[in-house]
Backbone bond lengths (Angstrom), bond angles and torsions (degrees), N, CA, C in turn:
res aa  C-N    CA-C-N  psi(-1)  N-CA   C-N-CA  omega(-1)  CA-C   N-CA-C  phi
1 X - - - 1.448 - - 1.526 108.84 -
2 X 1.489 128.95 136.71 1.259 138.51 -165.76 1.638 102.23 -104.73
3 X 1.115 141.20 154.67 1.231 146.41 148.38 1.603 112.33 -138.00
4 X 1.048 106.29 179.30 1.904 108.08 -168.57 1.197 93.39 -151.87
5 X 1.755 108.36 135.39 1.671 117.28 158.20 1.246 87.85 -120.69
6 X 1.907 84.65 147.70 1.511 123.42 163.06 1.273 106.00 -26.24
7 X 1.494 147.52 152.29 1.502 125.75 121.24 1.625 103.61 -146.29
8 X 1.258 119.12 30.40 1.336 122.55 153.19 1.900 124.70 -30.27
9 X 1.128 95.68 -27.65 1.458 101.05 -177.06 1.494 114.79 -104.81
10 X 1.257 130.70 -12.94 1.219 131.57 137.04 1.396 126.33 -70.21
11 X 1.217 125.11 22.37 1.780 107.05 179.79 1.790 83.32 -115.14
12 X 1.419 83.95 152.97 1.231 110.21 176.52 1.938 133.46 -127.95
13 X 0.966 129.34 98.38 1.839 135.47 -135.57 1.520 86.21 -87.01
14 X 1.649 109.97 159.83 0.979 141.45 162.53 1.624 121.25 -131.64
15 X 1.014 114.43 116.39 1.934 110.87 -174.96 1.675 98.47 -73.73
16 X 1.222 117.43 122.70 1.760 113.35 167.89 1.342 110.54 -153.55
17 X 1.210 115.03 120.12 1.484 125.61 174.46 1.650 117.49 53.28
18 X 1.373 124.58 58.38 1.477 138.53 168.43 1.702 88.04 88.11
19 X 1.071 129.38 -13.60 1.782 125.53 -147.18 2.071 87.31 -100.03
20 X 1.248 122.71 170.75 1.377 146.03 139.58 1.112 116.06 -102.33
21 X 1.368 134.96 114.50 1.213 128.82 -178.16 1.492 116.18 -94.64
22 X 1.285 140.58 159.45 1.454 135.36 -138.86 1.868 86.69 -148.43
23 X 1.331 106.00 110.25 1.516 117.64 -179.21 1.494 111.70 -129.35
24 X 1.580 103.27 124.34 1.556 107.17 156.63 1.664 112.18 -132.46
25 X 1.563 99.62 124.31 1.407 121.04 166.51 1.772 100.53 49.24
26 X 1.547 88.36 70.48 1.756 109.01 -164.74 1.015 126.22 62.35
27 X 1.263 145.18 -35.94 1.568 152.56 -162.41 1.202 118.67 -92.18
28 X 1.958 114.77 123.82 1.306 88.17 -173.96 1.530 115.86 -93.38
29 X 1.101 113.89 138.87 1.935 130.07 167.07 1.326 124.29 -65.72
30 X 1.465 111.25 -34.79 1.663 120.80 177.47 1.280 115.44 -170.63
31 X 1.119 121.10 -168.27 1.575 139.52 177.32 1.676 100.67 -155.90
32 X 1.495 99.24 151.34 1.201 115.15 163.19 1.486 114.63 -134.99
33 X 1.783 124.49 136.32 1.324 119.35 -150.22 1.734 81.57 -88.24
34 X 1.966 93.87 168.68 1.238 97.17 168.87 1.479 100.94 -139.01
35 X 1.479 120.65 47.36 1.503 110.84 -177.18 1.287 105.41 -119.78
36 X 1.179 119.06 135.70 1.618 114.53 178.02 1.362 143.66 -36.29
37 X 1.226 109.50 -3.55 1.299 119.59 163.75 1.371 115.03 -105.47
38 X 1.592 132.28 1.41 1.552 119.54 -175.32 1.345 77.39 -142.14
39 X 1.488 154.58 -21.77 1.472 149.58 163.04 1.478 94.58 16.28
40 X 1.643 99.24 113.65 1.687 118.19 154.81 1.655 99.58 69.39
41 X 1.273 146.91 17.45 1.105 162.69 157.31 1.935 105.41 -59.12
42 X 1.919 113.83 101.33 1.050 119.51 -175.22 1.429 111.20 -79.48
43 X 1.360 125.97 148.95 1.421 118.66 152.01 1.353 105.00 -143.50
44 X 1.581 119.33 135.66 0.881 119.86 166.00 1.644 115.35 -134.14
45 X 1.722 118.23 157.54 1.306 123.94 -173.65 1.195 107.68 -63.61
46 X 1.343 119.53 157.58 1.595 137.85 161.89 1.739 105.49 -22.50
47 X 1.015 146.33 124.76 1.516 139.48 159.48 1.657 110.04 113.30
48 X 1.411 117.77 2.07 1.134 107.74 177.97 1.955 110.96 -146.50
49 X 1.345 130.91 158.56 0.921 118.31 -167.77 1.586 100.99 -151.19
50 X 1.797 102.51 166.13 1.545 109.42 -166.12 1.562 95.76 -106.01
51 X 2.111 136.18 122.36 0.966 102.23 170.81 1.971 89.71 -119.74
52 X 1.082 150.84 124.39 1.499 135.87 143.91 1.419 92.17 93.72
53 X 1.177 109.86 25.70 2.088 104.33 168.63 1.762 98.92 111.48
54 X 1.129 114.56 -42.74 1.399 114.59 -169.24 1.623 115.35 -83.84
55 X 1.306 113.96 154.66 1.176 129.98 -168.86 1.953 111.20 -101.07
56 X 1.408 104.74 116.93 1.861 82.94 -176.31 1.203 99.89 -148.66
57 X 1.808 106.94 137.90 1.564 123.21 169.91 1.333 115.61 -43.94
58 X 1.252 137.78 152.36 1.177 155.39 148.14 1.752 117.67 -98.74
59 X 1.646 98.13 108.17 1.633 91.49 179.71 1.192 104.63 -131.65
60 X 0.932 121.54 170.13 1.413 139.78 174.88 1.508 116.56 -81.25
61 X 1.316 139.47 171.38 1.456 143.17 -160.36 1.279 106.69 -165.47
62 X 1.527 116.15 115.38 2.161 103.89 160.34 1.389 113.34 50.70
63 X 1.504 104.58 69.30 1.327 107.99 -164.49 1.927 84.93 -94.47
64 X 1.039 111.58 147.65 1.684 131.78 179.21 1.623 104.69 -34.29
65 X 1.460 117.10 -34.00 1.629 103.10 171.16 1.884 110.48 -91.26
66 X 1.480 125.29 11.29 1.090 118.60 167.39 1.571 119.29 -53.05
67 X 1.032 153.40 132.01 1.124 147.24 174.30 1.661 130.69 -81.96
68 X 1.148 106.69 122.49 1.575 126.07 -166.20 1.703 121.21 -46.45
69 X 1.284 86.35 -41.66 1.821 92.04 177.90 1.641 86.96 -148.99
70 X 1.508 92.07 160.82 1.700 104.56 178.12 1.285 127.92 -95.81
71 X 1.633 111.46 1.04 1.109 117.71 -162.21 1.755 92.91 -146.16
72 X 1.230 110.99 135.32 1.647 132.48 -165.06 1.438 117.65 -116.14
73 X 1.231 106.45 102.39 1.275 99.35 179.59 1.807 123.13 90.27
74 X 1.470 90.26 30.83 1.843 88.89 -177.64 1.104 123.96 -96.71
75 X 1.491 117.80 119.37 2.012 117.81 -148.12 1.571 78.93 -111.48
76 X 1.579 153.27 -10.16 1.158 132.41 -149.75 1.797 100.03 -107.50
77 X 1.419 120.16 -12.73 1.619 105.80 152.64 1.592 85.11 108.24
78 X 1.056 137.59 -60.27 1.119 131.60 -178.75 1.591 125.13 -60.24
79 X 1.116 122.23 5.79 1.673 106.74 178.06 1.541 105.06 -140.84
């Protein structure tokens, strides 16, 4: 199962060579061109996506080896 957080408000741009570069917490995530022939043209890396202006992680959730209960084997009723 996939879910997505916001993080539009953590990226942080760099202008370099016609491009916008698309940074979170150093790393870049994407670029967007700025030359008249690809103008406003998104790209972003594997794990993240563009929906209505905003920028949002893609993570994963309770993946099948998450574990069901935290405690194994409790015969005394209390936990």
């Amino acid at each position: 199962m996939k879910n997505q957080i916001k993080v539009t408000e953590q990226i942080r741009t760099v202008l370099k060579e016609g491009k916008i570069e698309l940074y979170m917490k150093e790393v870049l995530i994407g670029r967007v061109s700025i030359t008249p022939e690809k103008q406003g043209k998104l790209e972003l890396i594997q794990g993240f996506t563009e929906e209505d202006g905003n920028i949002f992680r893609l993570i994963e959730h309770l993946r099948d080896d998450h574990p069901k209960a935290y405690v194994v084997g409790c015969d005394l009723g209390w936990c």
